[in-house]
N, CA, C and O atoms as a GROMACS GRO file, in nm:
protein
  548
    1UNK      N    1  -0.201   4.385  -7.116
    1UNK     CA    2  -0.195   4.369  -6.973
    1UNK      C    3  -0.082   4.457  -6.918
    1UNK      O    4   0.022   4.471  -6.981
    2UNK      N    5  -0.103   4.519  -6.796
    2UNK     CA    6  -0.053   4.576  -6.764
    2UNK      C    7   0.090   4.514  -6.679
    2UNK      O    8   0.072   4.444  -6.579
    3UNK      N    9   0.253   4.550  -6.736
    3UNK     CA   10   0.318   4.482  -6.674
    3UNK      C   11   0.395   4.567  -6.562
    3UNK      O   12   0.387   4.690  -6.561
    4UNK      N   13   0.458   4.508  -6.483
    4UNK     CA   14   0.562   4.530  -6.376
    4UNK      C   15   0.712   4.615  -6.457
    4UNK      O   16   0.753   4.562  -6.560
    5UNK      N   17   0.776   4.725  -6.413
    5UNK     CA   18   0.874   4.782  -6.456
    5UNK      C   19   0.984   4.743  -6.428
    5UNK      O   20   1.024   4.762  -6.313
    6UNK      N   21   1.058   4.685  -6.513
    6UNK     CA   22   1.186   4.643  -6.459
    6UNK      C   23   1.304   4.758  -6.435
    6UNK      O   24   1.316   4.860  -6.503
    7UNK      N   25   1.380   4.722  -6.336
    7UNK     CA   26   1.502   4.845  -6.278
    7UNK      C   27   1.628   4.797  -6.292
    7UNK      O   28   1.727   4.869  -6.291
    8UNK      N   29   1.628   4.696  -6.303
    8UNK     CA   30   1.774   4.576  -6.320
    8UNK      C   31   1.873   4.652  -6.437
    8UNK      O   32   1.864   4.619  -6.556
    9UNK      N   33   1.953   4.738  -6.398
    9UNK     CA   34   2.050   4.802  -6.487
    9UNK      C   35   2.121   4.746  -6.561
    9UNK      O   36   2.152   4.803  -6.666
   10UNK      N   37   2.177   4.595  -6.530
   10UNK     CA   38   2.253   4.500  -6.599
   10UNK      C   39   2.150   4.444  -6.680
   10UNK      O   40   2.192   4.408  -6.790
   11UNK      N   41   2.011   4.422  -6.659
   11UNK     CA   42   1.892   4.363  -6.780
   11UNK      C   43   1.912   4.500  -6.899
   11UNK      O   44   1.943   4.490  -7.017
   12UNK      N   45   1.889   4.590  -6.839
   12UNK     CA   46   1.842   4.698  -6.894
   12UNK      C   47   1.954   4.731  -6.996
   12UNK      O   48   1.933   4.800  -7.096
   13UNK      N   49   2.086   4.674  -6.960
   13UNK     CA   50   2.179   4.728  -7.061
   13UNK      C   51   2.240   4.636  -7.150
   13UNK      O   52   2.358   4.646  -7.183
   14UNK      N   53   2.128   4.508  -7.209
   14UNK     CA   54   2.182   4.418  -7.310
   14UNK      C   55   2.087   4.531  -7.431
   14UNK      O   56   2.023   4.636  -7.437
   15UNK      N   57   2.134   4.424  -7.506
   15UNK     CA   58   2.074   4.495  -7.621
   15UNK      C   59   1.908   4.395  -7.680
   15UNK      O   60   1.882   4.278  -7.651
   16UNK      N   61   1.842   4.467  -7.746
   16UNK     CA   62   1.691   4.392  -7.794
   16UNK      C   63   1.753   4.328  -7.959
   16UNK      O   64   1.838   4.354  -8.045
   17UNK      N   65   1.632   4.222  -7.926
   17UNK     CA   66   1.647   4.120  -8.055
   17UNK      C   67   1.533   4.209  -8.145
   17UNK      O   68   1.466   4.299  -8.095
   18UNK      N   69   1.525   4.165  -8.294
   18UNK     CA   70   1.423   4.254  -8.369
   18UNK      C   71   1.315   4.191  -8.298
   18UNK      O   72   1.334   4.090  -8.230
   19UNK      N   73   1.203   4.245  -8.309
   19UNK     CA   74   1.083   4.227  -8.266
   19UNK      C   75   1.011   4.151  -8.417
   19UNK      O   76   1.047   4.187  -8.529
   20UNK      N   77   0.943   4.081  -8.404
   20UNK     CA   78   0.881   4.005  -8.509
   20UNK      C   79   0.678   3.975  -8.516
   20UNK      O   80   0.635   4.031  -8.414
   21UNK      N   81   0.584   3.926  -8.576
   21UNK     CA   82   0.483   3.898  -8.581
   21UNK      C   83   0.436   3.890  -8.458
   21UNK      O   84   0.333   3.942  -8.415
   22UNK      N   85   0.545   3.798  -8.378
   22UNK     CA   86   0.505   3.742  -8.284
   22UNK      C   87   0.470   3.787  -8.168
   22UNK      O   88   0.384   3.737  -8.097
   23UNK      N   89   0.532   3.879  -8.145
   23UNK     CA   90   0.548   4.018  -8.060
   23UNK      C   91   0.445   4.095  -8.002
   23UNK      O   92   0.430   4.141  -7.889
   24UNK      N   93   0.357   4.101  -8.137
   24UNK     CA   94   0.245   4.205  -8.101
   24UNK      C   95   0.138   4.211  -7.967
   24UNK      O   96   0.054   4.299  -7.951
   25UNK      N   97   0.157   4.124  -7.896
   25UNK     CA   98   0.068   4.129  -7.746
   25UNK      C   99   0.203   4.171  -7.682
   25UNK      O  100   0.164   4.207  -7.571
   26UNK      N  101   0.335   4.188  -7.682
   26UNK     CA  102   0.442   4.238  -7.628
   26UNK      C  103   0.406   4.384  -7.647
   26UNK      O  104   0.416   4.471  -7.561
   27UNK      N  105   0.352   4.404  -7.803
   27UNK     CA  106   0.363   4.527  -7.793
   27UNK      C  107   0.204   4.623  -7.764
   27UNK      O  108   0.180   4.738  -7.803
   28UNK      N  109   0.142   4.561  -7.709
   28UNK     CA  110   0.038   4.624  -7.610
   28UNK      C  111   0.059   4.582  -7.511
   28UNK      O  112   0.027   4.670  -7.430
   29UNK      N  113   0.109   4.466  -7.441
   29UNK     CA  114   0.145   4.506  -7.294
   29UNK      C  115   0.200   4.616  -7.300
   29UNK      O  116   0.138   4.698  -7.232
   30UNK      N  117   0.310   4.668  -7.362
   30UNK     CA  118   0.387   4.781  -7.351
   30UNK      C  119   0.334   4.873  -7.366
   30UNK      O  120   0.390   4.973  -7.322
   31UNK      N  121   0.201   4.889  -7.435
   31UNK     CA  122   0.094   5.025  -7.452
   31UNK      C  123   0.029   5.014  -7.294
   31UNK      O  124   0.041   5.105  -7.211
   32UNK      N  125  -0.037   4.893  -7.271
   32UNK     CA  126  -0.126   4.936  -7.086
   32UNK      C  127  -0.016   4.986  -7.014
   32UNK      O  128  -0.032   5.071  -6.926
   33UNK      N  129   0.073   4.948  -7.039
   33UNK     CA  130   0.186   4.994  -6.909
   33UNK      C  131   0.156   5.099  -6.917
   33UNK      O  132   0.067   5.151  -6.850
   34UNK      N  133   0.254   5.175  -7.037
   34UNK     CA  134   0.290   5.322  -7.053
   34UNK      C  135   0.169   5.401  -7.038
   34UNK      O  136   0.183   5.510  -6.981
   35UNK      N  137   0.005   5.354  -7.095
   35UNK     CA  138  -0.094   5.439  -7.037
   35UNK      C  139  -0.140   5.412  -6.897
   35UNK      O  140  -0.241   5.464  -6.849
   36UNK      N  141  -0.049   5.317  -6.824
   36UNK     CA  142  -0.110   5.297  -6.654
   36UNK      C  143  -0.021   5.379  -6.612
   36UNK      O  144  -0.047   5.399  -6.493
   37UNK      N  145   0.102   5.458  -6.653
   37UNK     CA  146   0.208   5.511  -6.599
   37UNK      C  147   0.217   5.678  -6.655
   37UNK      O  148   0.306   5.762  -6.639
   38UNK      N  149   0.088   5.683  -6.725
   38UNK     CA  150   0.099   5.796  -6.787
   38UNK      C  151   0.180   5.948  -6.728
   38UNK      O  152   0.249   6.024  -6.796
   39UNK      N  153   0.152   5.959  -6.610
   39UNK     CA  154   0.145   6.079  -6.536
   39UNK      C  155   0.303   6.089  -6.518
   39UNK      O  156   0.358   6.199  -6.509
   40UNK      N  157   0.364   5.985  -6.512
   40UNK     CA  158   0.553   5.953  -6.465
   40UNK      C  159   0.592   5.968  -6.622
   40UNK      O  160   0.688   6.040  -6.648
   41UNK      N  161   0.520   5.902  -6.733
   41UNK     CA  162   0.616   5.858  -6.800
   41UNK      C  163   0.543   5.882  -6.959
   41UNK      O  164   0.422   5.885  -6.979
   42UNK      N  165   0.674   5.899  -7.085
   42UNK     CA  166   0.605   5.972  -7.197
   42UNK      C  167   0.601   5.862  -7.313
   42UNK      O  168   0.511   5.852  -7.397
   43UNK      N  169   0.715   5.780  -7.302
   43UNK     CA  170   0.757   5.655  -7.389
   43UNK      C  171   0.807   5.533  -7.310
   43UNK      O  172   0.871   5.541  -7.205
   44UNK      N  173   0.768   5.409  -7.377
   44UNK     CA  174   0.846   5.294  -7.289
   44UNK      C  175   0.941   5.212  -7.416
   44UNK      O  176   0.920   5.240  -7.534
   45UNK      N  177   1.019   5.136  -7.387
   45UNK     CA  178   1.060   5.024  -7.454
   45UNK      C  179   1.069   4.867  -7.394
   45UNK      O  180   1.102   4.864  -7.275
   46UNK      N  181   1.050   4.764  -7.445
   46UNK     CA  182   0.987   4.632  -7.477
   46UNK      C  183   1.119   4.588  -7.342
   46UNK      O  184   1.073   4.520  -7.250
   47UNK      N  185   1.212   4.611  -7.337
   47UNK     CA  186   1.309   4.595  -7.252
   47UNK      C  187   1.261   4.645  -7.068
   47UNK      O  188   1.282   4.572  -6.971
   48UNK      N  189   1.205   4.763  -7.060
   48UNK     CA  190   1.171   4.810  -7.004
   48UNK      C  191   0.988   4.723  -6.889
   48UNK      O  192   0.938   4.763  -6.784
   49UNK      N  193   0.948   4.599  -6.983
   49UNK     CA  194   0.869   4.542  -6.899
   49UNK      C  195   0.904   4.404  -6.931
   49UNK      O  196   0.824   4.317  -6.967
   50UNK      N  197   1.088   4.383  -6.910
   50UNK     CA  198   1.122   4.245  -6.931
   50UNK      C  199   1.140   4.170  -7.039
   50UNK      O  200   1.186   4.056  -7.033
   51UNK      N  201   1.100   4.235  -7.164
   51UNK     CA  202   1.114   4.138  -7.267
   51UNK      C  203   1.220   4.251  -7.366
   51UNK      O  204   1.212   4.374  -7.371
   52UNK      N  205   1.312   4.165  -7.433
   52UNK     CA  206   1.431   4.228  -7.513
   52UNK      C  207   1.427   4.213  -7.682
   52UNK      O  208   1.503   4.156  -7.760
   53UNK      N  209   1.304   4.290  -7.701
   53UNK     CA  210   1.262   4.304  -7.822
   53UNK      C  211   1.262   4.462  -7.872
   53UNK      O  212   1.246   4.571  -7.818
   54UNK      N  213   1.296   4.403  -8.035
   54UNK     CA  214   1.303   4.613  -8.030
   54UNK      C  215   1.120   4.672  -8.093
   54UNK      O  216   1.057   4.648  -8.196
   55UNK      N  217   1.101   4.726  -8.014
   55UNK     CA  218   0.967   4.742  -7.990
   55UNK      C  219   0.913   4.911  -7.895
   55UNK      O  220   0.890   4.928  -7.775
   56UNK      N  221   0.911   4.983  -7.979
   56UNK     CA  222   0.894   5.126  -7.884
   56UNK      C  223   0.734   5.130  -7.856
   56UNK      O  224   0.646   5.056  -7.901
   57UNK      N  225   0.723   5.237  -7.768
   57UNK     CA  226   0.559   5.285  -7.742
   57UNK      C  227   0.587   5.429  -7.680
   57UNK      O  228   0.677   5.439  -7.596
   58UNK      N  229   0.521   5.531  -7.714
   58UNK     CA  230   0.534   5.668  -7.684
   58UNK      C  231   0.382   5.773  -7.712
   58UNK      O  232   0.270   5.754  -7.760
   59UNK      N  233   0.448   5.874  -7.656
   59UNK     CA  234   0.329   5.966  -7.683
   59UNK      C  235   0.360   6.047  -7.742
   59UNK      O  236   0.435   6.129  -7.689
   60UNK      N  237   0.312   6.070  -7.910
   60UNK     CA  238   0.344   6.150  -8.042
   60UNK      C  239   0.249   6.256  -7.980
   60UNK      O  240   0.134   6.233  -7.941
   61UNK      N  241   0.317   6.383  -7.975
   61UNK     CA  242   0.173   6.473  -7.959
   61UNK      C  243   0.035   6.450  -7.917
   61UNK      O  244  -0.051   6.486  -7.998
   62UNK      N  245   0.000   6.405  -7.821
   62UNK     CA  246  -0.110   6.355  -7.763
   62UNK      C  247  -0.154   6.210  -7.826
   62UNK      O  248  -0.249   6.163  -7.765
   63UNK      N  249  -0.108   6.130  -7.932
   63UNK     CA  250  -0.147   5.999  -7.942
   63UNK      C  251  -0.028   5.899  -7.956
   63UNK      O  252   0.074   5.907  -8.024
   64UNK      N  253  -0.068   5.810  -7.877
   64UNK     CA  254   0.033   5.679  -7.869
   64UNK      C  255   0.053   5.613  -8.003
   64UNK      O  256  -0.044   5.577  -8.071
   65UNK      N  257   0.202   5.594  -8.048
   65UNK     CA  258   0.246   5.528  -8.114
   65UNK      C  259   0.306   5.435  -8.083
   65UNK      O  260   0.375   5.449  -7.982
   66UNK      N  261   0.308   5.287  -8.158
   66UNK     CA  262   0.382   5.219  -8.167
   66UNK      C  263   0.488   5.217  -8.275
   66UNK      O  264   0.456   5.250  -8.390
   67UNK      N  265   0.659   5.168  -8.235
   67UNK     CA  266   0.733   5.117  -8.357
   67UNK      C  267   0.790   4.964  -8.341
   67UNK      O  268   0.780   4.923  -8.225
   68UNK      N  269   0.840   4.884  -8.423
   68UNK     CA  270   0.850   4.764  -8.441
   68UNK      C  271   1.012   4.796  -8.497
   68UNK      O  272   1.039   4.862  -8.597
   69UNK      N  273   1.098   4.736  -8.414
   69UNK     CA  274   1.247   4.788  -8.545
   69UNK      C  275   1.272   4.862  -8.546
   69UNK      O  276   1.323   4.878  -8.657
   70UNK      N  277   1.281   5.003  -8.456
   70UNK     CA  278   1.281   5.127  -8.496
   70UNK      C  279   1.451   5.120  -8.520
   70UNK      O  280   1.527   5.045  -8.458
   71UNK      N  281   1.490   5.216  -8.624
   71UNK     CA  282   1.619   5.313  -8.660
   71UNK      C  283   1.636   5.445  -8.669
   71UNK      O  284   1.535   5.505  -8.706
   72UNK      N  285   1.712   5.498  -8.651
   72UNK     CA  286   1.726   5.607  -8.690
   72UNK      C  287   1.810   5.633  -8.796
   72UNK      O  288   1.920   5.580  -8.783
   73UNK      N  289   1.795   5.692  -8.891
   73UNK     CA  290   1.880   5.636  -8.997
   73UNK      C  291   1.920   5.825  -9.071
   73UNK      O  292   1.974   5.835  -9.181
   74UNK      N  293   1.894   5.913  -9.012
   74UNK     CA  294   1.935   6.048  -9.027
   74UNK      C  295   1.922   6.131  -8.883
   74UNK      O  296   1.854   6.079  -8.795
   75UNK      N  297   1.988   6.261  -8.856
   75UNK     CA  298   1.976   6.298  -8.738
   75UNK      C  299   2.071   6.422  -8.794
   75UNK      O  300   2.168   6.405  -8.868
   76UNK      N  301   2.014   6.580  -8.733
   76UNK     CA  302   2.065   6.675  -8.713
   76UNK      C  303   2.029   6.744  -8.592
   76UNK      O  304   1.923   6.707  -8.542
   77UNK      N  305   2.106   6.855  -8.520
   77UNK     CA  306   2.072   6.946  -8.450
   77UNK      C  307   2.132   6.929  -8.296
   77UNK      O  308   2.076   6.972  -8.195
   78UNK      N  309   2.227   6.875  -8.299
   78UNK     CA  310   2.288   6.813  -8.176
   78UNK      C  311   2.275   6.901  -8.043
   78UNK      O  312   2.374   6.973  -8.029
   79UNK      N  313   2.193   6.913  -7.957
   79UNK     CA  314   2.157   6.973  -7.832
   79UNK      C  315   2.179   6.864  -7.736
   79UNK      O  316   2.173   6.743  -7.756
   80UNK      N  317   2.223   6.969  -7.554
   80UNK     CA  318   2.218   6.885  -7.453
   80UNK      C  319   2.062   6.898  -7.420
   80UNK      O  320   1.973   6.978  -7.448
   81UNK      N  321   2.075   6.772  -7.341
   81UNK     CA  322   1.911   6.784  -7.239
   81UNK      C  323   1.972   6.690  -7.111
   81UNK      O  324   2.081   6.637  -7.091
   82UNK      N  325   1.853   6.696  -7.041
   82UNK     CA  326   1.819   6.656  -6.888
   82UNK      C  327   1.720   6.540  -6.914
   82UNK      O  328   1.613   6.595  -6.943
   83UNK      N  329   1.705   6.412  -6.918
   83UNK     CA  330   1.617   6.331  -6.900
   83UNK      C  331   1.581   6.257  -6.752
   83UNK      O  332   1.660   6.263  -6.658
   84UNK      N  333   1.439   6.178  -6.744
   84UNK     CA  334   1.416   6.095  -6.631
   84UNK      C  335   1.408   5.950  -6.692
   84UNK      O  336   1.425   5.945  -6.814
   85UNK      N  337   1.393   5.867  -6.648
   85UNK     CA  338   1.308   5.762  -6.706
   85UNK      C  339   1.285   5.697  -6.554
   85UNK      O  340   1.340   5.722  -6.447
   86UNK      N  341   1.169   5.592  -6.596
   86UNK     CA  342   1.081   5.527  -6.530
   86UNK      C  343   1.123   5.410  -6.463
   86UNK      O  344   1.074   5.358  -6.362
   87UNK      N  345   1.271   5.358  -6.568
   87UNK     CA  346   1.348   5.182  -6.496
   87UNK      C  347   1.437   5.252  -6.446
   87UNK      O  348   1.528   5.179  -6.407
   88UNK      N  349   1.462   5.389  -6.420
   88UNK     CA  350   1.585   5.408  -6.354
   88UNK      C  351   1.572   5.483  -6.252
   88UNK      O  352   1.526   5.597  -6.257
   89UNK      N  353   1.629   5.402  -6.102
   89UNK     CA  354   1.584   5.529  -5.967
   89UNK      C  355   1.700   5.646  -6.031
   89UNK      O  356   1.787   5.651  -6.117
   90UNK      N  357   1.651   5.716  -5.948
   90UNK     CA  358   1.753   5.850  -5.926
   90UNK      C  359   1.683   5.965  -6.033
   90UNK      O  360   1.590   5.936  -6.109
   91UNK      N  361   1.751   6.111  -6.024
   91UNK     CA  362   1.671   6.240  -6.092
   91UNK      C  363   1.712   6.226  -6.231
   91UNK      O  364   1.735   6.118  -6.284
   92UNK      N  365   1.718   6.318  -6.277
   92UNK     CA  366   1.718   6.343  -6.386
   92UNK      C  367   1.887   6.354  -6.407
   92UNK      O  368   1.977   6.394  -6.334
   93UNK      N  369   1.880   6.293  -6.556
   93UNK     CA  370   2.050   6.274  -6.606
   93UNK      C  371   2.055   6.346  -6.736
   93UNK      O  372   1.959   6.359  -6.812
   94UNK      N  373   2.218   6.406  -6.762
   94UNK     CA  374   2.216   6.507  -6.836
   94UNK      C  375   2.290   6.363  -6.946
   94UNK      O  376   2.370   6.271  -6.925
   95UNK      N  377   2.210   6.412  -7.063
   95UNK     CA  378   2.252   6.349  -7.221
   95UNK      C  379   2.227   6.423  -7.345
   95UNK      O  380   2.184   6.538  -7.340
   96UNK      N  381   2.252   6.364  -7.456
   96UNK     CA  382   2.248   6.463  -7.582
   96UNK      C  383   2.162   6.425  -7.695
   96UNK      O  384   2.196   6.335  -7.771
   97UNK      N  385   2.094   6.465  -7.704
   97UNK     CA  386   1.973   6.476  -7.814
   97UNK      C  387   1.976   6.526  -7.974
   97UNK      O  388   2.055   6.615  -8.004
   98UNK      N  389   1.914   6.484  -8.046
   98UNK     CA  390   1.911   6.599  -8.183
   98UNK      C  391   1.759   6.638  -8.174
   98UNK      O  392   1.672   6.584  -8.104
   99UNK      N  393   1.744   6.753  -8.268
   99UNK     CA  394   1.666   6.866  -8.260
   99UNK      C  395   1.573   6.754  -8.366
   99UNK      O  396   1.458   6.731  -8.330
  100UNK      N  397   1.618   6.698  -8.475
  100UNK     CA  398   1.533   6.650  -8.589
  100UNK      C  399   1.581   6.501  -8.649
  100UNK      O  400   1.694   6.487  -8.695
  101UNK      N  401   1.496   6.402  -8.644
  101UNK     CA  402   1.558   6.255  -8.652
  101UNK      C  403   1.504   6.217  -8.782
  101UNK      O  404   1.413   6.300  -8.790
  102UNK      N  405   1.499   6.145  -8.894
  102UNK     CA  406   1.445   6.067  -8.958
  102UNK      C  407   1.465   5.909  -8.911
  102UNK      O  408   1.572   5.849  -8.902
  103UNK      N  409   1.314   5.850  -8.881
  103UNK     CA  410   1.312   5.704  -8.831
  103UNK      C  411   1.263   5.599  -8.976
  103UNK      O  412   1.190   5.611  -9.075
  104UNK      N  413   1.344   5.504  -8.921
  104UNK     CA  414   1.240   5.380  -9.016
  104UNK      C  415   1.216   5.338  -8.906
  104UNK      O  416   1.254   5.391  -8.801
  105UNK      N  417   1.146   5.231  -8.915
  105UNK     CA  418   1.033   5.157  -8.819
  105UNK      C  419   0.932   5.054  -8.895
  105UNK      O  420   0.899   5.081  -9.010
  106UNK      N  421   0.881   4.937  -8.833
  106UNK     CA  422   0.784   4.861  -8.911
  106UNK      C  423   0.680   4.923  -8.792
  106UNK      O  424   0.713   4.968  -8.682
  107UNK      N  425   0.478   4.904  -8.874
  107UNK     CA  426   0.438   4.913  -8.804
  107UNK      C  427   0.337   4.783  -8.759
  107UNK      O  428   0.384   4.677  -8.799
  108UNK      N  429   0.262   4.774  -8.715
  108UNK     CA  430   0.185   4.642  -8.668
  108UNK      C  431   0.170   4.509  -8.782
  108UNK      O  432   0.175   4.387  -8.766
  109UNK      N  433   0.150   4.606  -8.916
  109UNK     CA  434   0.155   4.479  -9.004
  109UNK      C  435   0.295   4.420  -9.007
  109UNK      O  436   0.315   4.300  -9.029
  110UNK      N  437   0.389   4.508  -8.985
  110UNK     CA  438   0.486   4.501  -9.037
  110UNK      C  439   0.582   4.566  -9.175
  110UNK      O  440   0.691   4.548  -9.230
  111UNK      N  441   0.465   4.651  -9.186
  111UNK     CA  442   0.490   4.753  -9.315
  111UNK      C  443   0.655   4.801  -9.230
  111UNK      O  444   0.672   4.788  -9.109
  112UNK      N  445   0.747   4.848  -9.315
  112UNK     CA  446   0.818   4.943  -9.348
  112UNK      C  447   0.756   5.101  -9.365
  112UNK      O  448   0.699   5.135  -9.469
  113UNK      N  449   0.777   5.210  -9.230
  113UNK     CA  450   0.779   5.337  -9.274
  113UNK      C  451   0.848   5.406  -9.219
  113UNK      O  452   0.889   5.373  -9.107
  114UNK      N  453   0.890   5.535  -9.283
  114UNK     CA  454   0.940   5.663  -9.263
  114UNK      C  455   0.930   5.769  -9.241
  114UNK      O  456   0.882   5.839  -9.330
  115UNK      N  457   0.962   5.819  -9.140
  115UNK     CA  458   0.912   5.978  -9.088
  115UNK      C  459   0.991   6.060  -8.983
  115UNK      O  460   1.029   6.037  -8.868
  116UNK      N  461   1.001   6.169  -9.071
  116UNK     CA  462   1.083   6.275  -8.975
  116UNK      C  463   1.050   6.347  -8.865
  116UNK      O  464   0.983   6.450  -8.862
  117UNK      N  465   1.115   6.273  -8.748
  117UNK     CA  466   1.018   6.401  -8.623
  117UNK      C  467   1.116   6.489  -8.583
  117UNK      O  468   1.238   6.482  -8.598
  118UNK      N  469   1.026   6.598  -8.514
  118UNK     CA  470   1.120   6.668  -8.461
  118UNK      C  471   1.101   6.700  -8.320
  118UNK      O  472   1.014   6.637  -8.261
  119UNK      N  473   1.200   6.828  -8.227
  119UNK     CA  474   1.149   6.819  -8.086
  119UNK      C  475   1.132   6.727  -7.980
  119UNK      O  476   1.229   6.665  -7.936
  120UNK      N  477   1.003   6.709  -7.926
  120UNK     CA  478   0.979   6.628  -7.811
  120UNK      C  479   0.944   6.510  -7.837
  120UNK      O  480   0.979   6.412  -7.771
  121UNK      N  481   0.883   6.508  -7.922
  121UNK     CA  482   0.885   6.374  -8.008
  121UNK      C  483   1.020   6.317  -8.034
  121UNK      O  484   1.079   6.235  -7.964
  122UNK      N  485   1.055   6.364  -8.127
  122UNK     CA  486   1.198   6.329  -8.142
  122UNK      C  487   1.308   6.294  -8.031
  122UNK      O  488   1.392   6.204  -8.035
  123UNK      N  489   1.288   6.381  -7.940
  123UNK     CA  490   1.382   6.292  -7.791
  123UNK      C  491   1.290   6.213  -7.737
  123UNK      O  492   1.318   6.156  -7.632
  124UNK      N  493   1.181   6.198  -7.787
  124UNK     CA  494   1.147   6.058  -7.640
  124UNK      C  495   1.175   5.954  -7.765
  124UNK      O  496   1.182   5.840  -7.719
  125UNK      N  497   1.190   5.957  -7.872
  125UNK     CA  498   1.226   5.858  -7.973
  125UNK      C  499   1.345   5.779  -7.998
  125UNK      O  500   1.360   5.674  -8.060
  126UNK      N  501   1.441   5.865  -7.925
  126UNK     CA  502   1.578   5.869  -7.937
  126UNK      C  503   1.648   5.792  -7.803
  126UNK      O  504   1.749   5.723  -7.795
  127UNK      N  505   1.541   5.838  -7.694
  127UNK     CA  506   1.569   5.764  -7.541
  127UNK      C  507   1.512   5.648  -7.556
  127UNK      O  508   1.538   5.581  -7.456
  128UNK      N  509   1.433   5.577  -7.647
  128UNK     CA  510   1.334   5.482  -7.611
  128UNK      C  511   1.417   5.389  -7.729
  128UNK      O  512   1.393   5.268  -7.719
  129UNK      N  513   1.504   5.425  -7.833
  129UNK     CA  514   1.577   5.412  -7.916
  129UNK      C  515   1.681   5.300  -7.838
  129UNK      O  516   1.702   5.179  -7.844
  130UNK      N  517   1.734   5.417  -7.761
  130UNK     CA  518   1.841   5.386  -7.640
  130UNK      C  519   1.863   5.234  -7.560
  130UNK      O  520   1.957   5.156  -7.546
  131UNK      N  521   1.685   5.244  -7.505
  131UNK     CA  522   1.690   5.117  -7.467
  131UNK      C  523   1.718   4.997  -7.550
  131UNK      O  524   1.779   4.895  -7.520
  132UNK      N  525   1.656   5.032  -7.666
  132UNK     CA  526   1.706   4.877  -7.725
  132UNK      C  527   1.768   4.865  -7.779
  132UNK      O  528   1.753   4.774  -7.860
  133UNK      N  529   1.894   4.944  -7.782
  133UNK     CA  530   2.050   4.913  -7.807
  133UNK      C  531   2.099   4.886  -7.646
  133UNK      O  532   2.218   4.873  -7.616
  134UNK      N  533   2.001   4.880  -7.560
  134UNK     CA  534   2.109   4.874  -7.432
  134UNK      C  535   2.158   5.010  -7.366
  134UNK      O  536   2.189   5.004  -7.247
  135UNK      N  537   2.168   5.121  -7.425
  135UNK     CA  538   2.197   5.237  -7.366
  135UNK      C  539   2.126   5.307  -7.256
  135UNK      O  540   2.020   5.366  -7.280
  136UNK      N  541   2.189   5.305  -7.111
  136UNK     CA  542   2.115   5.408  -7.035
  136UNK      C  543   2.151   5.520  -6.993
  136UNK      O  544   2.263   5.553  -6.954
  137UNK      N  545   2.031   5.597  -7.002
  137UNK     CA  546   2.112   5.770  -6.975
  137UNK      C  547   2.163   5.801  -6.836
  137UNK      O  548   2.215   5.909  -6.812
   0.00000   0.00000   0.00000
């Protein structure tokens, strides 16, 4: 179902609990959103339609992924960038990115996996990361 975007900067900047079994209609609400918002927006996090679970949704090279737990648990290539996001009025804000991440992540079963992205992938991974530590750019 498609939810409402929250903007509440003080919501937006606690941190997410792990996301668990239980979750998983959390984590397709968070898929209708992000594909009802497609045209604004590239990744969401679970924080981002009210609920404070760590729970990503994004667009890998033309197909939506979900992560459950995501980490980042390696990172090289330290570059600035310019981001927007979708809970936050105002333009674009300057922050710092890496070029190449290695993530863990569970996925719907709950499996444990690993994979190195890089690029654009890799920063919307890293912003969506963000949210559920609480961090806004």
């Amino acid at each position: 179902m498609v939810k409402e975007v929250v903007h509440d900067p003080i919501f937006l900047s606690l941190k997410s609990e792990p996301a668990t079994l239980e979750d998983l209609q959390v984590a397709q609400d968070l898929l209708d959103t992000l594909a009802a918002n497609k045209e604004a927006c590239v990744g969401m996090a679970a924080n981002m339609i009210g609920v404070r679970k760590r729970i990503i949704v994004f667009d890998n090279e033309g197909t939506y992924m979900t992560m459950f737990n995501p980490q980042i648990i390696k990172k090289t290539g330290l570059y600035d960038a310019e981001e927007s996001c979708l809970s936050l009025l105002g333009g674009p804000r300057k922050c710092q990115r890496y070029q190449t991440i290695k993530v863990q992540w569970q996925n719907a079963q709950f499996q444990t996996r690993i994979k190195t992205f890089t690029g654009w992938s890799a920063q919307i991974i890293q912003h969506e990361i963000d949210h559920c530590n609480g961090v806004l750019i």
